[in-house]
N, C-alpha and C positions, 0 to 999 in steps of 0.2 A: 637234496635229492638228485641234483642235475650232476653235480660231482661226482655221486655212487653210481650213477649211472653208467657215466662215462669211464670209470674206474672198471664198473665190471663187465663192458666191452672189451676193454683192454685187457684185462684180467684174461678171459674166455679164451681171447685172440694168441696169448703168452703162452695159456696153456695147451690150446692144440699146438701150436708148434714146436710144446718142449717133446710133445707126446712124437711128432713127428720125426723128433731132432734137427729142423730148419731153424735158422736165424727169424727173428722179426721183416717180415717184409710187408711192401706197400703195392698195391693193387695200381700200377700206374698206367692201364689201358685208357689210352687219349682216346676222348669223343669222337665221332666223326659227322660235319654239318656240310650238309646237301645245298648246293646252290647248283640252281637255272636258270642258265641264259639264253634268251629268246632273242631275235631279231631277223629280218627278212634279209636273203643276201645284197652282201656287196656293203651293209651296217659297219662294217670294221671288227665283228666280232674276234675275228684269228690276229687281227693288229692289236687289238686290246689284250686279249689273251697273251701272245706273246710278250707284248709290252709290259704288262702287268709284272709276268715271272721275270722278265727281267733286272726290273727294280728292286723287287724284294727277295732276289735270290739272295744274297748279301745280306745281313744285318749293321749297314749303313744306314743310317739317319732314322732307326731302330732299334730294339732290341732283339727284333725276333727276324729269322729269315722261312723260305720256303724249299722245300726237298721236292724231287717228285722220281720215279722209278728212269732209272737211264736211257730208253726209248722214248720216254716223254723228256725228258732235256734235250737230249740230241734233235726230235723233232721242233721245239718251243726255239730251241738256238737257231735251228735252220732258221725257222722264220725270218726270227727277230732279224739275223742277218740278211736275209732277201730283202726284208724290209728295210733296212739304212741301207743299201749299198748301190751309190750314186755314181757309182762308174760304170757299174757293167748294164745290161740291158734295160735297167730303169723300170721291171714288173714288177709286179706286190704277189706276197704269197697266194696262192688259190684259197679261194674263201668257202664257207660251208656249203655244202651243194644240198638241193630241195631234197629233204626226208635224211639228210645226212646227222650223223649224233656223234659229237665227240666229249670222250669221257677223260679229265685227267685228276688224278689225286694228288694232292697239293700235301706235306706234311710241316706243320711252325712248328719249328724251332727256335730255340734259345740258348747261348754258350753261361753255364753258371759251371760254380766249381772245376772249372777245368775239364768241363763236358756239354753236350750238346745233348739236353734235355726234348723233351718231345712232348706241348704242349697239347696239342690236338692235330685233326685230320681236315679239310678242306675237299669235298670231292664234287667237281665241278663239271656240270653237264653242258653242253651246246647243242640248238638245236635252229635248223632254220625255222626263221616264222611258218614260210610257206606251211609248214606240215601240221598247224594249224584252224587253215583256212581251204586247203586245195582237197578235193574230193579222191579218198584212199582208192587203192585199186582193190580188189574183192578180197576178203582174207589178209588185208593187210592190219596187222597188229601194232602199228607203229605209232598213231593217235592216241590210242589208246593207253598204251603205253607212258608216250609224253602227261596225258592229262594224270595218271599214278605218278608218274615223278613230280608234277607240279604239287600235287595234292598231298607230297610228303617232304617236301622240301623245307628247308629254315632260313633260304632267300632266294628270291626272284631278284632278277637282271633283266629290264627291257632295254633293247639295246636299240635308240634312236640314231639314224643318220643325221651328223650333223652338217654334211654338203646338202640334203634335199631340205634341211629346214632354212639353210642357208639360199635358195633356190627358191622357197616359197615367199622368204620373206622381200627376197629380190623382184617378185613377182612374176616368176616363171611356171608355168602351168603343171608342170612333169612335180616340180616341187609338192605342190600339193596334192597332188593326187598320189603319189607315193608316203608322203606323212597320213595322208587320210587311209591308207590302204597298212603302214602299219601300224596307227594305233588301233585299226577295226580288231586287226589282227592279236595284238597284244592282249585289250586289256578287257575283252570278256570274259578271259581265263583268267586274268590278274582279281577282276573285280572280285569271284567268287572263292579264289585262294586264300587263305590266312598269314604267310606269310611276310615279313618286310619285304617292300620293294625299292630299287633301286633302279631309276631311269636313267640310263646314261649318255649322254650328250657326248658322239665320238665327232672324229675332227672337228675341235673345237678350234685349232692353230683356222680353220677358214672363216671363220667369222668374226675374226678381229677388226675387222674394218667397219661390223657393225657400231663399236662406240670404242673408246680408247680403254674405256674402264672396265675391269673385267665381269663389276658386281653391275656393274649399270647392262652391259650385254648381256648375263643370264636373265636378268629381269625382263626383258623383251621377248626371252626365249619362254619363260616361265608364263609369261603373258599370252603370246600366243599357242598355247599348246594348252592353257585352262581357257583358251575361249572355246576350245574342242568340250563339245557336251559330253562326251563321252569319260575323256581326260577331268575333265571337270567334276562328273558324278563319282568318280573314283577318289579323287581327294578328299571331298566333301564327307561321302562315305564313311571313309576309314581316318577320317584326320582325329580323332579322339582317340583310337586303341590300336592304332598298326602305323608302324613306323614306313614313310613314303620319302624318297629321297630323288635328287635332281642330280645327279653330277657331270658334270662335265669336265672331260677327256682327250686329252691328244695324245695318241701314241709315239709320234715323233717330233709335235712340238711345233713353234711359231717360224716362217721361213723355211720348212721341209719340203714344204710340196703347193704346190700352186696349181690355179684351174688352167687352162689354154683355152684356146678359140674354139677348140670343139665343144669344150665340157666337161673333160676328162681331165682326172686329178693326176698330175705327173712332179714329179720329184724335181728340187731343184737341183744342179752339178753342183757338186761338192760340200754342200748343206750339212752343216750337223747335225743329230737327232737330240734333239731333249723333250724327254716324253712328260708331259703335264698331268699331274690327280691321276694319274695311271694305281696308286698304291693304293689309291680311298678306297675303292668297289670293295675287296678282300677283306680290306683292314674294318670294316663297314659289317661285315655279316656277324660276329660273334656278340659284339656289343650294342648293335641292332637288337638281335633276337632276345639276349639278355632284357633289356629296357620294354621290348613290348610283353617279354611273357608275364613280367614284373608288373607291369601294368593292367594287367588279367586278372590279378590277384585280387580278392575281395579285402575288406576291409580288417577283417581279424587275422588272415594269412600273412598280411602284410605289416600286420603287427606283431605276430609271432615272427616274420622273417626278420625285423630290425631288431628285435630283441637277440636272435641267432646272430644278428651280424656283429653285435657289441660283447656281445661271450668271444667269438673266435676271434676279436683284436686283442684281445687278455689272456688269451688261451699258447700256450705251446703246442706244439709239433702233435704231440700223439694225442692229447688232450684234445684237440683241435681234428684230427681223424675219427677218436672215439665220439664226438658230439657230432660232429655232421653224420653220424652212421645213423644217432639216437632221432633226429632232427628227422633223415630222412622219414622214418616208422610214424611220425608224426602228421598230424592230418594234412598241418601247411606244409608239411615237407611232401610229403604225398599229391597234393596239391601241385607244386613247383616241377615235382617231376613228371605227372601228367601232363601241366602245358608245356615242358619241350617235346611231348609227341616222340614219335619215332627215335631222334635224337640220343634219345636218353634210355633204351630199352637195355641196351648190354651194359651200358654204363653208367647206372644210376648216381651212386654215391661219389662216383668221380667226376659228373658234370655237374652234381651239386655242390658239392669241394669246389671246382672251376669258377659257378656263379656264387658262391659265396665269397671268394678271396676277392673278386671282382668288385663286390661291392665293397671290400674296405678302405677301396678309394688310394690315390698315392700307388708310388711305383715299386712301397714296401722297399724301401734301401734303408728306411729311418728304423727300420724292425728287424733289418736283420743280428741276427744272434751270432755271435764269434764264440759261445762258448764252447771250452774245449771239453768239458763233458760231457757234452751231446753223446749218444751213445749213434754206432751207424746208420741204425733203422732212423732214428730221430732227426740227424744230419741229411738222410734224406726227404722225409716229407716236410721238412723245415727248407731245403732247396727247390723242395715241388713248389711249395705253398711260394716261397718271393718268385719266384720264375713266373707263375702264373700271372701274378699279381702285373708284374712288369711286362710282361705280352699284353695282357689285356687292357694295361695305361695306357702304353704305348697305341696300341689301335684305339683306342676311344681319343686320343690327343690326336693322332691327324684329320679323324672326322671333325672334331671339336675346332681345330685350326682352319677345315675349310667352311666349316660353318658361320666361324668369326670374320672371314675373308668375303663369302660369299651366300651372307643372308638368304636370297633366295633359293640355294638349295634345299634346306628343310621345308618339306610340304605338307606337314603332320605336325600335330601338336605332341604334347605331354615329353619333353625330353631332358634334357640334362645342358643345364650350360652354367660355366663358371662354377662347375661342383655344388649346382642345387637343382635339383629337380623340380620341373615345371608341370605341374599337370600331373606327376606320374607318384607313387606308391609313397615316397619320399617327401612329400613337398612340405612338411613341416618339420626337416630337418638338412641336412649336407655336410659332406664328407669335408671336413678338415685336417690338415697336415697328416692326411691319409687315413684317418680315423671319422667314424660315422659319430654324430656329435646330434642330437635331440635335444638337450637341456638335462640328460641325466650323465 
């Protein structure tokens, strides 16, 4: 039945377009997922940001890189450059100013066939904390605002200082009282939002001196910021069904900048910048939200979902479009495209395609097809489908690798390590040699 089915989607599809006189084509409008990043100024928000795009402008140490419209490169490069450049006046870019918002749309890509594929969209908000906590001036729409973005977002960025934790734990009073002032700030909004959060530990390169080892230093950090009651009722909270993450981040890296007598973080001469987990934050949002919407799932969706996943590893190109269409109209498909929310309104069947290929685990190179029959239309969703597959290994393996690195940054349960799901939708199965494997 599932065969005819899928036969007479395809069918339908052939026909309007012979009616039309178009080729077969594929509806390849990439998703687009919301993330916002919070923190109070002077946090490193605009060092990280730039940091960030700078790494993965490239598809080095990758498969995928990041686009973004030419006024947002030429600003992100200024940065980046103010920032390493140890000769001339030794300032840091200007940072986000109270009630300030900055918006950039980030686009992954991927080079297959001799082309630059376009996986999805990234569109990335900033906001200072202040505009949170600070009392609006009359008619001002901007709070308001903020808490609609937070409330439709598919990741939160709390974005911690990591000089003032570095300062508390030193035992200087300003320390603390600025970490107490932005978790108040954070994580009331965080508490009540649904989606993954992601806490980031920026100049990380200053608190090396707290332990030599890098897993043994986040654990003091991770220690002291859950003896915060606040921080604390927040993990506790959500550690069963929402993906909570710790990372830590240097945007220029060990030996770049050092404190002085005053206080004040200043560059060292001639220092080279190597930016640390600057990739993870990014690489972190797709395969986050994946894993917790998964995990939202009740117990029959999530059986009809593995049953979906084990047809599309056996299925071809169009066969494999025609059943994710059928899937979708179905209750657990229906299901799956509710919990991505917003997400998934213009692009149903294309972010379920997305989390589908995701789940077949592997970087899909062992699948792919050379045949020379493939007809064009074929050839291309047969290029969507590996493309995908390998953007999205690809980000799940650097989270995966700092997770194996750095045990305490997962602050949440139910997730994925070593290709078996712990806690989540899957745990009576795991993806082998890229294929989903149950015992059937």
């Amino acid at each position: 039945m599932i065969v005819l089915a899928v036969f007479l989607v395809l069918l339908g599809r052939w026909l309007r377009e012979r009616r039309t006189g178009r080729p077969l084509t594929v509806d390849e409008k990439a998703p687009t997922f919301q993330v916002v990043a919070l923190g109070l100024q002077g946090s490193g928000k605009t060092l990280l940001l730039a940091s960030m795009y700078q790494r993965l402008k490239a598809p080095a140490g990758q498969c995928y890189y990041l686009t973004a419209s030419h006024d947002d490169v030429l600003l992100l490069n200024q940065w980046y450059a103010q920032m390493v450049d140890t000769a001339g006046s030794g300032d840091w870019p200007r940072g986000t100013a109270k009630g300030e918002t900055r918006q950039f749309t980030f686009t992954v890509k991927t080079p297959m066939a001799g082309t630059a594929l376009t996986i999805l969209h990234l569109k990335y908000l900033e906001y200072a904390g202040e505009l949170l906590t600070e009392i609006q001036d009359a008619g001002s729409t901007k709070q308001k605002e903020l808490f609609a973005q937070i409330d439709a977002a598919d990741a939160l960025i709390g974005v911690l200082d990591g000089h003032r934790i570095k300062q508390q734990i030193d035992g200087h009073p300003e320390g603390s009282t600025h970490l107490e002032r932005t978790l108040n700030a954070l994580l009331p909004v965080m508490i009540e939002a649904t989606a993954p959060i992601s806490f980031i530990i920026t100049k990380w390169d200053l608190l090396m001196d707290l332990h030599p080892d890098e897993s043994t230093r986040l654990s003091i950090v991770h220690n002291l910021l859950t003896s915060n009651d606040l921080f604390r009722s927040l993990v506790n909270l959500h550690s069963a069904n929402r993906v909570v993450r710790l990372i830590p981040v240097s945007a220029v890296g060990p030996g770049f900048a050092r404190i002085d007598s005053r206080g004040e973080i200043v560059k060292v001469s001639r220092a080279p910048a190597h930016p640390a987990n600057v990739d993870v934050p990014l690489s972190a949002v797709v395969p986050d939200m994946f894993d917790q919407v998964e995990n939202r799932l009740n117990q029959e969706a999530r059986l009809a979902l593995s049953a979906e996943v084990r047809r599309r590893s056996r299925q071809g190109a169009l066969e494999a479009l025609g059943s994710a269409s059928l899937f979708a109209g179905q209750m657990a498909g229906r299901a799956l495209l509710a919990a991505f929310g917003p997400s998934a309104v213009a692009v149903g069947e294309t972010m379920l395609g997305l989390f589908l290929d995701s789940r077949l685990g592997g970087s899909g190179d062992e699948g792919l097809r050379l045949d020379q029959e493939l007809s064009e239309a074929e050839r291309r969703v047969e290029n969507l489908r590996l493309a995908r597959r390998r953007v999205l290994y690809d980000m799940r393996r650097k989270v995966d690798m700092m997770e194996g690195r750095l045990p305490h940054s997962r602050l949440s349960d139910g997730h994925v390590t070593d290709g078996r799901f712990t806690g989540g939708p899957f745990s009576d199965g795991r993806f082998t040699d890229g294929r989903f494997s149950d015992g059937h």
